[in-house]
C-alpha positions in Angstrom: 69.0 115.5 84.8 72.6 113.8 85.2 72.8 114.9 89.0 69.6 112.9 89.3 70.5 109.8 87.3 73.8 110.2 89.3 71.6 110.2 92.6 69.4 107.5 91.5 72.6 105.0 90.6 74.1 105.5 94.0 71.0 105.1 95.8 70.0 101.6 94.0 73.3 100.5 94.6 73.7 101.3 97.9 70.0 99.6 98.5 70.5 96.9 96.6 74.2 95.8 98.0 72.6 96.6 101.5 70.2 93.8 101.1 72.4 91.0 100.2 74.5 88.8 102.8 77.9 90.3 103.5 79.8 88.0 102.0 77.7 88.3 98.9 78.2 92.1 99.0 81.9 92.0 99.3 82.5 89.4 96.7 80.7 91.5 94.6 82.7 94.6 95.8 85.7 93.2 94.8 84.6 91.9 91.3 83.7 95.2 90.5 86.5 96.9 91.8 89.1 94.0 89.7 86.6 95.2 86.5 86.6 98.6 86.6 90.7 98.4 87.7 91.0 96.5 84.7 89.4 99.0 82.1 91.1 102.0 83.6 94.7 102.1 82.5 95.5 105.8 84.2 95.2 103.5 87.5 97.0 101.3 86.3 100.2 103.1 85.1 99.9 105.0 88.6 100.0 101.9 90.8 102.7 100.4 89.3 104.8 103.7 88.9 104.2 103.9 92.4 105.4 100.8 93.5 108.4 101.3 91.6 108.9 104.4 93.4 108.9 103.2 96.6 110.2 99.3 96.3 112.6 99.7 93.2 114.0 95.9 94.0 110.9 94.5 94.4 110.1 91.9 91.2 107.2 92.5 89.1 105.1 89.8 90.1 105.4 90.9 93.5 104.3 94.4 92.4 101.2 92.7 91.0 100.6 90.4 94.0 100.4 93.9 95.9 97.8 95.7 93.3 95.6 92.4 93.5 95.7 92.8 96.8 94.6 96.5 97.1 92.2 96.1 94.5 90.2 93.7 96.9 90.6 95.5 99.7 89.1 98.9 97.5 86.2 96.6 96.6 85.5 95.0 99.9 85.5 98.7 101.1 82.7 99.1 98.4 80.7 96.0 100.0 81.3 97.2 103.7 80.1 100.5 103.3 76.6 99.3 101.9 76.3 97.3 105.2 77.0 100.9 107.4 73.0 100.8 108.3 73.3 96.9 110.0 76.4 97.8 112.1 75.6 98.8 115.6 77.6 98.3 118.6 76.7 95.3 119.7 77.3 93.4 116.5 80.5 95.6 115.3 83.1 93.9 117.4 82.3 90.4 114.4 83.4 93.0 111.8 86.2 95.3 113.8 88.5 94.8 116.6 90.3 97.5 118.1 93.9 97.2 119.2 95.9 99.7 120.7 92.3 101.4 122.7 94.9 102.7 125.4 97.0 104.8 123.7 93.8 106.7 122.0 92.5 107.3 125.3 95.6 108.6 127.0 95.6 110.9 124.0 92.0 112.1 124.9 92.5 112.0 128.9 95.1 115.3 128.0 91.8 117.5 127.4 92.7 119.4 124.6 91.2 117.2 121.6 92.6 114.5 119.6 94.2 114.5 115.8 93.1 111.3 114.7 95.9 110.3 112.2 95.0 108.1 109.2 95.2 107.2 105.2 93.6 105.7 103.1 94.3 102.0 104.1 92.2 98.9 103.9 88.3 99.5 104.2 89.0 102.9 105.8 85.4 104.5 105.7 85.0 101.9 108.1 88.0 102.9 110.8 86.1 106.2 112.0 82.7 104.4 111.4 83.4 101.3 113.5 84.9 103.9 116.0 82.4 105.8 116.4 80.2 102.6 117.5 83.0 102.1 120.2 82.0 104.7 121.5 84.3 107.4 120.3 82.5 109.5 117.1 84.4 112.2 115.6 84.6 114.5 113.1 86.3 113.8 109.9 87.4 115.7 106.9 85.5 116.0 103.6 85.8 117.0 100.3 82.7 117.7 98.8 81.4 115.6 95.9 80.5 117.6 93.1 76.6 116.2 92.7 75.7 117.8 96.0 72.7 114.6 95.8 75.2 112.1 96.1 77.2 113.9 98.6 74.4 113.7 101.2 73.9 110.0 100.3 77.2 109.5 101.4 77.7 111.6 104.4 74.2 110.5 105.2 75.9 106.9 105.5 78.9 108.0 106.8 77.1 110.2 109.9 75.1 106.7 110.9 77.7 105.9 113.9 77.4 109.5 115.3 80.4 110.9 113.6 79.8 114.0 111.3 81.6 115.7 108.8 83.7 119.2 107.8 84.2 121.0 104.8 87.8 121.0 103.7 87.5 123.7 102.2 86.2 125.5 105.4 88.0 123.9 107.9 90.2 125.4 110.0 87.4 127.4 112.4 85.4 124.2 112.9 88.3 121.8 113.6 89.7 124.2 116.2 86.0 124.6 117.6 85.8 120.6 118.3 89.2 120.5 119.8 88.8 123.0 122.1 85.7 121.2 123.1 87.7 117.8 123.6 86.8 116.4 120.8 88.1 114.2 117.7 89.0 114.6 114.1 89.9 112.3 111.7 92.5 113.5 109.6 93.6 111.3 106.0 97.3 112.6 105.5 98.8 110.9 103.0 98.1 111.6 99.5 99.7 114.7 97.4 99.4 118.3 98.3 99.1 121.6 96.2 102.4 123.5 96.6 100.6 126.3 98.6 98.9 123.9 101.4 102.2 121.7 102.0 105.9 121.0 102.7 108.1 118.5 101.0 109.0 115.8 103.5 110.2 112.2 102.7 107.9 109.7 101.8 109.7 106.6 101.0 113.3 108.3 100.5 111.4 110.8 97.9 110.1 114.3 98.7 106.6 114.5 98.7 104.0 117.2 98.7 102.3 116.8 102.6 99.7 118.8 104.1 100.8 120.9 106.8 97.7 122.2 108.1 97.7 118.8 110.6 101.1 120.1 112.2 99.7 123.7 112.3 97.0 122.9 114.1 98.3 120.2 116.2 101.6 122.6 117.6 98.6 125.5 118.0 96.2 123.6 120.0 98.3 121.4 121.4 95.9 118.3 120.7 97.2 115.0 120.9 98.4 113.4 117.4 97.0 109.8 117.6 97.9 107.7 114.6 95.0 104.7 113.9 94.8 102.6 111.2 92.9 100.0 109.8 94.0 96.5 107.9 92.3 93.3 107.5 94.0 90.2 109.7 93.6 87.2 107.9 94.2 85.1 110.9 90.9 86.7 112.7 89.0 87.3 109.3 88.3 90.5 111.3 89.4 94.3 110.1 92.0 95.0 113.1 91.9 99.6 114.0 95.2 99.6 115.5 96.2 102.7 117.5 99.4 104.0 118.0 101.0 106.4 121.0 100.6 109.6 120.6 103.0 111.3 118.3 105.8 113.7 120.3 105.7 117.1 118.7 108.5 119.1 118.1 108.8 122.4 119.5 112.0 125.1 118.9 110.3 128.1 118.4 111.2 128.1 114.7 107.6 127.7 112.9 108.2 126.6 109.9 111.0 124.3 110.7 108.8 122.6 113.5 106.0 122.6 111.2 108.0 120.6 108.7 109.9 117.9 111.1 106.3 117.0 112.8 104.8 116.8 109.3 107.7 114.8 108.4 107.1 112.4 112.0 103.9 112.1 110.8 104.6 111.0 107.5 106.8 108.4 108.6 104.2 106.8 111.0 102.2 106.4 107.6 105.2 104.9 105.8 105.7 102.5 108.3 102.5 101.4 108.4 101.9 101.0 104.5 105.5 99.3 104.6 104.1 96.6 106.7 100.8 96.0 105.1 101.7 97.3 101.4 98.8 95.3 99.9 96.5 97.3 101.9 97.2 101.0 100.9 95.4 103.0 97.7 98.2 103.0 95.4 96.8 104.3 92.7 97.1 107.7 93.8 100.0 110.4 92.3 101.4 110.7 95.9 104.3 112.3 94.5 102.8 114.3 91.5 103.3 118.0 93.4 107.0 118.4 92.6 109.0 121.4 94.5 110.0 124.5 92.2 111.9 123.9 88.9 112.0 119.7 89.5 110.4 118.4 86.3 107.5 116.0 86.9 107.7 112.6 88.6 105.3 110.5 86.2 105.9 110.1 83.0 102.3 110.1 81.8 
């Protein structure tokens, strides 16, 4: 019975927030969002631990300036998803502009399949999605929702562009499969790892738990490592995807230690860009909460 009412919640929602205007639908995305921020205080320790963490001179108010922002962009995300069935390619460019389309091609003209590189910045369902109506669908990492209902809905919303989805929990056969085919898939590398499925690499100045399984694959199939984000330009009132050259790998022959300075590249591609847009990133994530052998715990709570 709860999977149901769980199922029948999302799917009104979705409905309903697909029928109003988009403007309606994202100032109601981000009320929400500023609600439900507001009445969970676990978020709210996390975000401003976090930014604490990684800009200790920063003043408080700042700090808050930086959660209202991410809390709008979480709930515009919200609004913009519900409008995934009226995007198309001919009307996507009013929502999405791409920046940067040359270096993701050169990545792709190699042959041997592209790693798209991303986090969890702005509206970033929408990166792959808007993509995808480019002309460029992909595959992109999942992790199951528990109510396998609900789990449809979304994919179901998420596929509408042509992209399609894999298990990450059964992933390593069917990402290899699409890359050797010259194909795409969408990678979100940076939030905290289990100690078994990462290396410790600095993420703002403090070693954090980062999956490795991107420079595994990447140094294996030698696919290109093509870093694209997503971040709302106020001066276009447009979300801007930029792409970034491809990322050089590094190869000495020693594994592990090649595994852990590409990882560590890759990290730092992601810093940079959450460094330059810091109200746009999901800070209320334990990025650091996977602490290396014997080193007490991070947060305090």
């Amino acid at each position: 019975m709860r999977e149901w009412l769980e199922y029948a919640v999302a799917w009104t929602g979705l409905k309903l927030l697909g029928l109003l205007p988009r403007p309606a639908v994202r100032f109601v995305g981000a009320s929400f969002a500023s609600v439900a921020y507001a009445f969970r205080t676990p978020l709210r320790r996390a975000a401003m631990f976090n930014l604490k963490l990684a800009f200790p001179d920063w003043s408080e108010a700042k700090r808050e300036d930086v959660i209202r922002g991410m809390i709008r962009q979480i709930g515009w995300m919200a609004g913009e998803f519900s409008q995934f069935p009226r995007y198309t390619r001919k009307n996507i460019e009013r929502v999405v502009v791409i920046d940067g389309a040359e270096n993701f091609d050169f990545g792709q003209r190699r042959g041997k399949g592209v790693l798209f590189l991303t986090g969890h910045m702005s509206a970033w369902e929408l990166s792959s999605f808007a993509h995808a109506l480019y002309g460029h669908p992909l595959h992109f990492l999942v992790r199951p929702i528990s109510n396998a209902r609900v789990d449809a809905l979304i994919n179901r919303y998420r596929c509408l562009s042509g992209n399609r989805p894999i298990d990450k929990n059964k992933s390593a056969r069917a990402i290899l499969k699409v890359l050797g085919d010259g194909g795409t898939v969408g990678i979100l590398s940076d939030h905290n790892t289990a100690l078994e499925e990462g290396v410790f690499v600095d993420f703002f100045g403090i070693p954090a738990s980062t999956t490795s399984g991107l420079a595994r694959i990447a140094l294996r199939t030698d696919a290109a490592v093509v870093p694209g984000f997503l971040s709302w330009d106020d001066s276009l009132q447009k979300y801007r995807l930029r792409f970034e050259p491809p990322v050089e790998l590094v190869r000495t022959g020693d594994e592990e230690a090649d595994v852990r300075e590409n990882t560590q590249r890759f990290t730092r591609v992601i810093e940079d860009f959450v460094r330059a847009h810091p109200g746009q990133w999901l800070w209320v994530h334990k990025r650091w909460k996977t602490r290396p052998p014997g080193e007490p715990p991070i947060y305090p709570f």
